[in-house]
N, CA, C and O atoms as a GROMACS GRO file, in nm:
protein
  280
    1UNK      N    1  -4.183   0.072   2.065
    1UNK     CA    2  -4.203   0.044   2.206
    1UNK      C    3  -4.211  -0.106   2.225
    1UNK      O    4  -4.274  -0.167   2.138
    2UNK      N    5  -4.166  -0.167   2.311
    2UNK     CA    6  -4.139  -0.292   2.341
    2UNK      C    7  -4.256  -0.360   2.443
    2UNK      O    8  -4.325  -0.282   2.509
    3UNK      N    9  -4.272  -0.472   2.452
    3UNK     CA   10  -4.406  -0.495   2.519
    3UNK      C   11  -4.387  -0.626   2.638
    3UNK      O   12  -4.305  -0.717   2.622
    4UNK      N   13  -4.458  -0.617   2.731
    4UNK     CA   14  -4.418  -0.744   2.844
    4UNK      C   15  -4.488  -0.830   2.885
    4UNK      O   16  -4.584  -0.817   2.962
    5UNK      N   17  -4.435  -0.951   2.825
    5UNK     CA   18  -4.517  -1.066   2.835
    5UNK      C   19  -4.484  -1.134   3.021
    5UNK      O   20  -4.370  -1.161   3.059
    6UNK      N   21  -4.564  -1.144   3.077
    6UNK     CA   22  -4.577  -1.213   3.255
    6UNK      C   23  -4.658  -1.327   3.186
    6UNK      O   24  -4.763  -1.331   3.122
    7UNK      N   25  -4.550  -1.431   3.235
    7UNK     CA   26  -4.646  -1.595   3.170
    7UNK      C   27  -4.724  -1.657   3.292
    7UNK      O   28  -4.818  -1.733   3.268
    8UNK      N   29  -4.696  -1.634   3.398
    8UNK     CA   30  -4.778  -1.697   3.492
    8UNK      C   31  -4.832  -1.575   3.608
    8UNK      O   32  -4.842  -1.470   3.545
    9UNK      N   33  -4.870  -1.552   3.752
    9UNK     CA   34  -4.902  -1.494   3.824
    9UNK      C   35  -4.789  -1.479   3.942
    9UNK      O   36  -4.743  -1.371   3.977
   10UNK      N   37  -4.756  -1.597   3.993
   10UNK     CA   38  -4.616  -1.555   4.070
   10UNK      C   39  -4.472  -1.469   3.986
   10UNK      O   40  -4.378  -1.414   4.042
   11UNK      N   41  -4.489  -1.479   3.881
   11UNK     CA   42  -4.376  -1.416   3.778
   11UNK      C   43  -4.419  -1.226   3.775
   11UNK      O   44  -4.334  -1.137   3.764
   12UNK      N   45  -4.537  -1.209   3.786
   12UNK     CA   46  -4.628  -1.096   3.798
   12UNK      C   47  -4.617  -1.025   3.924
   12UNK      O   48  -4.615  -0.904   3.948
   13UNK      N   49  -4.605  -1.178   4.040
   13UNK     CA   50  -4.610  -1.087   4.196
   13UNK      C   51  -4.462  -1.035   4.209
   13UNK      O   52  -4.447  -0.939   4.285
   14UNK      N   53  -4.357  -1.084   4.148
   14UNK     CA   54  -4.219  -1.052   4.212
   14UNK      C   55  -4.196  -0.955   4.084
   14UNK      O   56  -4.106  -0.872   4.096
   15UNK      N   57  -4.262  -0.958   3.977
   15UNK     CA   58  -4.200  -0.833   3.930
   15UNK      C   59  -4.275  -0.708   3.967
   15UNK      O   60  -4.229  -0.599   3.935
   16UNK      N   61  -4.388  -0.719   4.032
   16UNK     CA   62  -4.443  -0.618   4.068
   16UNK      C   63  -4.350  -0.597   4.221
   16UNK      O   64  -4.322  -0.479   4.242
   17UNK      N   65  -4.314  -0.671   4.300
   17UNK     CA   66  -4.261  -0.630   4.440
   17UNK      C   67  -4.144  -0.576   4.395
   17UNK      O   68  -4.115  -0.479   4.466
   18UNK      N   69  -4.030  -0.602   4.271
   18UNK     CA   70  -3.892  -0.550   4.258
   18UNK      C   71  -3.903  -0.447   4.171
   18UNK      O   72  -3.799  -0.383   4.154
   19UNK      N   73  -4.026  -0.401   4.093
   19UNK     CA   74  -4.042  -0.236   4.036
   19UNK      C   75  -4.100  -0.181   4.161
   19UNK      O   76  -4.009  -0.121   4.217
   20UNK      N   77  -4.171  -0.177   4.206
   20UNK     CA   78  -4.255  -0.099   4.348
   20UNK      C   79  -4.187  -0.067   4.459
   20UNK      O   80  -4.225   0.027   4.528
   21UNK      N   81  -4.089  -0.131   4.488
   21UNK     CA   82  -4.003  -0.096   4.638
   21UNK      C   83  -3.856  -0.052   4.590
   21UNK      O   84  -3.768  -0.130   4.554
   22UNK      N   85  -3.848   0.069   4.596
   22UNK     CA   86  -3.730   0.186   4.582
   22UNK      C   87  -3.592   0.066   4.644
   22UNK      O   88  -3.476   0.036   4.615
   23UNK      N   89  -3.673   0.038   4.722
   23UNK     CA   90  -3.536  -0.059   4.868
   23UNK      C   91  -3.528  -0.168   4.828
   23UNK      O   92  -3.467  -0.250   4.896
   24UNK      N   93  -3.574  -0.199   4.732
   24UNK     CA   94  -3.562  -0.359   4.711
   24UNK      C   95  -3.384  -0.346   4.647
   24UNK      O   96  -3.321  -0.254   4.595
   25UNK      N   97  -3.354  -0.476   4.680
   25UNK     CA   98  -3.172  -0.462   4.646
   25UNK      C   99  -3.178  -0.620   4.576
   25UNK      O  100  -3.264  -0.694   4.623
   26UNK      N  101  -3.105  -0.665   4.482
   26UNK     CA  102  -3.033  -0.768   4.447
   26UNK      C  103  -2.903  -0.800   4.500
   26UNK      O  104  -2.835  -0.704   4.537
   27UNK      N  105  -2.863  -0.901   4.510
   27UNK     CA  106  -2.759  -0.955   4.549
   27UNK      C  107  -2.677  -1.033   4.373
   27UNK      O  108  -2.725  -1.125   4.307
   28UNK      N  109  -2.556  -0.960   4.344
   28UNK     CA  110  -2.491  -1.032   4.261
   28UNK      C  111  -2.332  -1.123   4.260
   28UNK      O  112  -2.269  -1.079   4.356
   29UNK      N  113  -2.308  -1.153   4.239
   29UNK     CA  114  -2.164  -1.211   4.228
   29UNK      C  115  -2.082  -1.145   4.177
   29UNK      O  116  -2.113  -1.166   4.060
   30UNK      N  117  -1.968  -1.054   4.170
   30UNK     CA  118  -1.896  -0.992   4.098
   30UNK      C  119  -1.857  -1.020   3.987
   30UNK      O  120  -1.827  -1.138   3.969
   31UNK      N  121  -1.844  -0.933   3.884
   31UNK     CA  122  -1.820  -1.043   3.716
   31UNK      C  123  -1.651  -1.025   3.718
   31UNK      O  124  -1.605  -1.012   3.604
   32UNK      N  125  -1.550  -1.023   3.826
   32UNK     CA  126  -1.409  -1.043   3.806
   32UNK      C  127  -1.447  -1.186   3.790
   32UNK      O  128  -1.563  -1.201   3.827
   33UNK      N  129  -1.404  -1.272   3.758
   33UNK     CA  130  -1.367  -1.385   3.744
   33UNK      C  131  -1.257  -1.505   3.889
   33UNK      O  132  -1.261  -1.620   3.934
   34UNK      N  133  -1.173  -1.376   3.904
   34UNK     CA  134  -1.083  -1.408   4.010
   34UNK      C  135  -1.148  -1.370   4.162
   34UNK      O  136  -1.088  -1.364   4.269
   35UNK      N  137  -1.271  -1.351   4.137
   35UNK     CA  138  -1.344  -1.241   4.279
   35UNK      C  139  -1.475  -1.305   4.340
   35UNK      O  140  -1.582  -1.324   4.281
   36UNK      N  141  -1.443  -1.334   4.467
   36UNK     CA  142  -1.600  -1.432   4.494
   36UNK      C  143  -1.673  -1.369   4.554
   36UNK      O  144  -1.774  -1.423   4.599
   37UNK      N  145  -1.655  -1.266   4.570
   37UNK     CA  146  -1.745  -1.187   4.662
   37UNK      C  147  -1.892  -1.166   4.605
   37UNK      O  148  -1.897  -1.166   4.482
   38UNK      N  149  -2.038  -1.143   4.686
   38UNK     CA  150  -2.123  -1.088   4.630
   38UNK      C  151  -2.157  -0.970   4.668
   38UNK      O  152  -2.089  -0.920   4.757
   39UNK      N  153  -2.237  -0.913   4.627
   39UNK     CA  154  -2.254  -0.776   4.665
   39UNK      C  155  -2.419  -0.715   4.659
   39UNK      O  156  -2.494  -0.748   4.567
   40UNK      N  157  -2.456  -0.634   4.755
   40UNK     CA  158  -2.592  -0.552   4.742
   40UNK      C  159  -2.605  -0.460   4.579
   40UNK      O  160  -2.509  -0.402   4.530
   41UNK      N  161  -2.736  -0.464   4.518
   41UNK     CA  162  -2.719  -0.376   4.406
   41UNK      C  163  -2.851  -0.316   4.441
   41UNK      O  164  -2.956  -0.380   4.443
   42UNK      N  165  -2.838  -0.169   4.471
   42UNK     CA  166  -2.982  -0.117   4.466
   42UNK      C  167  -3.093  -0.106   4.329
   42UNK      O  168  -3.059  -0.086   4.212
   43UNK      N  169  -3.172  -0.117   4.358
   43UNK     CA  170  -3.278  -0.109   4.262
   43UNK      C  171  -3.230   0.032   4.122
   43UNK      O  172  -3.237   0.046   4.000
   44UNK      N  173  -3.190   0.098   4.230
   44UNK     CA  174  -3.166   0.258   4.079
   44UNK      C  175  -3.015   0.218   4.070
   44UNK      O  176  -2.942   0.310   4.108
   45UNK      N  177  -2.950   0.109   4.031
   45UNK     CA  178  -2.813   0.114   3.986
   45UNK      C  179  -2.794  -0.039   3.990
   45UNK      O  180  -2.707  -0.109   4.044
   46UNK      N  181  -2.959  -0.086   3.878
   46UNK     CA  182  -2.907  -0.214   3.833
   46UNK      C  183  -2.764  -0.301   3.777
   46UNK      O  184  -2.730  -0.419   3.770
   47UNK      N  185  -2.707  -0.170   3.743
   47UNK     CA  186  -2.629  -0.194   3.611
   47UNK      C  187  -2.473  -0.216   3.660
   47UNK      O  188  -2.388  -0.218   3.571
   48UNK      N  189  -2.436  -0.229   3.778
   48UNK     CA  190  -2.326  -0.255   3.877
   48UNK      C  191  -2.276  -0.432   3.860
   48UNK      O  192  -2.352  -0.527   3.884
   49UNK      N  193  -2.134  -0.442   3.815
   49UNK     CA  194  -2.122  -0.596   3.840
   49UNK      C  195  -2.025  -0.609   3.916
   49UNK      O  196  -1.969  -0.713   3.951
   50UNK      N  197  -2.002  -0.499   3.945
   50UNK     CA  198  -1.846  -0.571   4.047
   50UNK      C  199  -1.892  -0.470   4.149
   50UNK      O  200  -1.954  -0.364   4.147
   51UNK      N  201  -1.797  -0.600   4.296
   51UNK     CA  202  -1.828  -0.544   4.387
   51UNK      C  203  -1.767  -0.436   4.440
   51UNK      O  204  -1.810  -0.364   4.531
   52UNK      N  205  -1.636  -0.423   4.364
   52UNK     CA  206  -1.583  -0.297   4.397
   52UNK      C  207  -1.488  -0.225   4.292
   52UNK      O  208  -1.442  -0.271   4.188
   53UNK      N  209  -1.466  -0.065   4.363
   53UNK     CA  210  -1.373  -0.058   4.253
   53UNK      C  211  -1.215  -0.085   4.214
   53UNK      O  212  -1.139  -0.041   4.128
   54UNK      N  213  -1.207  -0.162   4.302
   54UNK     CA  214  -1.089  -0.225   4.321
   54UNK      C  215  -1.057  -0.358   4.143
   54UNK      O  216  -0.969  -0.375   4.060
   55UNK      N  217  -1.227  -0.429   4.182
   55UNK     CA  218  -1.240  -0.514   4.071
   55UNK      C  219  -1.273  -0.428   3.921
   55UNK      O  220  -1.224  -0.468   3.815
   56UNK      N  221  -1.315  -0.371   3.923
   56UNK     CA  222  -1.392  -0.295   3.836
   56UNK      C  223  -1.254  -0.230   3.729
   56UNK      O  224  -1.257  -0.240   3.606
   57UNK      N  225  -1.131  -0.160   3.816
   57UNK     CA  226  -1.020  -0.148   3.769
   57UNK      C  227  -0.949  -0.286   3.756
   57UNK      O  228  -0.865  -0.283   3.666
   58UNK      N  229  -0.955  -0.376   3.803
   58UNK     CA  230  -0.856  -0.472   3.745
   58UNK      C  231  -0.897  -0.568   3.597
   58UNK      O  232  -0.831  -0.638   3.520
   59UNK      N  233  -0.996  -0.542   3.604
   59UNK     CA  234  -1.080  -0.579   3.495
   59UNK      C  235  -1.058  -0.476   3.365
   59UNK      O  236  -1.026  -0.512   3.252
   60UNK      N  237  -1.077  -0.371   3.399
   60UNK     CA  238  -1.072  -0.251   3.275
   60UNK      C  239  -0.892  -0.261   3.232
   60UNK      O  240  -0.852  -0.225   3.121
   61UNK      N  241  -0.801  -0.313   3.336
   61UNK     CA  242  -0.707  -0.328   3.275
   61UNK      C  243  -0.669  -0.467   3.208
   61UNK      O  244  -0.594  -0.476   3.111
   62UNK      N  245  -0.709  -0.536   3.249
   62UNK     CA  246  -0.707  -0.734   3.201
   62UNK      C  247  -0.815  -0.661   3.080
   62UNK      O  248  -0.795  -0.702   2.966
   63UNK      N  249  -0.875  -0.605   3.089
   63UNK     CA  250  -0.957  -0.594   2.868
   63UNK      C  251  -0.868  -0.501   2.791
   63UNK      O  252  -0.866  -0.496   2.668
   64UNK      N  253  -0.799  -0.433   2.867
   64UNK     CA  254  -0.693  -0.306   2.780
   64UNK      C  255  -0.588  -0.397   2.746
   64UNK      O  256  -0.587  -0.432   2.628
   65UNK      N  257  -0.504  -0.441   2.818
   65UNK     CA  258  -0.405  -0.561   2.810
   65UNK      C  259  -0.445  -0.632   2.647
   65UNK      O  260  -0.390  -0.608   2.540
   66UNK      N  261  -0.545  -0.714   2.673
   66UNK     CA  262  -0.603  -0.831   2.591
   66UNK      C  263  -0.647  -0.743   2.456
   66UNK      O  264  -0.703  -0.805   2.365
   67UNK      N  265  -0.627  -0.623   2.443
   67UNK     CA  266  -0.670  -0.524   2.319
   67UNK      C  267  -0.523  -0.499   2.240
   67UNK      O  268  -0.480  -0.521   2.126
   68UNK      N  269  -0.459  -0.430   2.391
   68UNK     CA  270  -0.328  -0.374   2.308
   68UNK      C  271  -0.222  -0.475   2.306
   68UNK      O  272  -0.133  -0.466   2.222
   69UNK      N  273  -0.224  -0.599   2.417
   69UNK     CA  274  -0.068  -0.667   2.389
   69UNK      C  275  -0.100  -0.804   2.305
   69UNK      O  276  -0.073  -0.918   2.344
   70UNK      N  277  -0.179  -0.759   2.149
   70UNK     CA  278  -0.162  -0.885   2.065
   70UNK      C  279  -0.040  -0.821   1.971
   70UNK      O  280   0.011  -0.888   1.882
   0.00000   0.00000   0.00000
C-alpha cells in the first residue's frame, strides 16, 4: 500500500476540494501534438488526453505507422 505525503496545508485544501466534489473537472490540453484545443476532464475519467476522438484516432494511427513503417 502506498502512502501520501501533503507537504504544506494549501496542498491539503485543494486535494481535499478535487477528491470531495464528484463535479470538480480539470481542464487539459490535448496530447495530439498538432491539436490546441483544451478540454473538460471529469473527475471519474481522469485518464482522458485528447479532446476528441477525432485526435485520439489520429494519434493511434501516427504510433501504428511509427511501429510498422520502419
Amino acid at each position: 500500500a502506498g502512502t501520501w505525503k501533503i507537504p504544506n496545508l494549501i496542498t491539503a485544501i485543494y486535494f481535499s476540494i478535487f477528491f470531495l466534489n464528484p463535479n470538480f473537472t480539470l481542464i487539459k490540453k490535448c496530447a495530439n501534438p498538432t491539436c490546441d484545443e483544451y478540454f473538460d476532464v471529469l473527475n471519474s475519467n481522469k485518464k482522458k488526453i485528447y479532446c476528441s476522438p477525432r485526435c485520439a484516432n489520429i494519434m493511434s494511427q501516427r504510433k501504428y505507422r511509427e511501429v510498422h513503417d520502419k
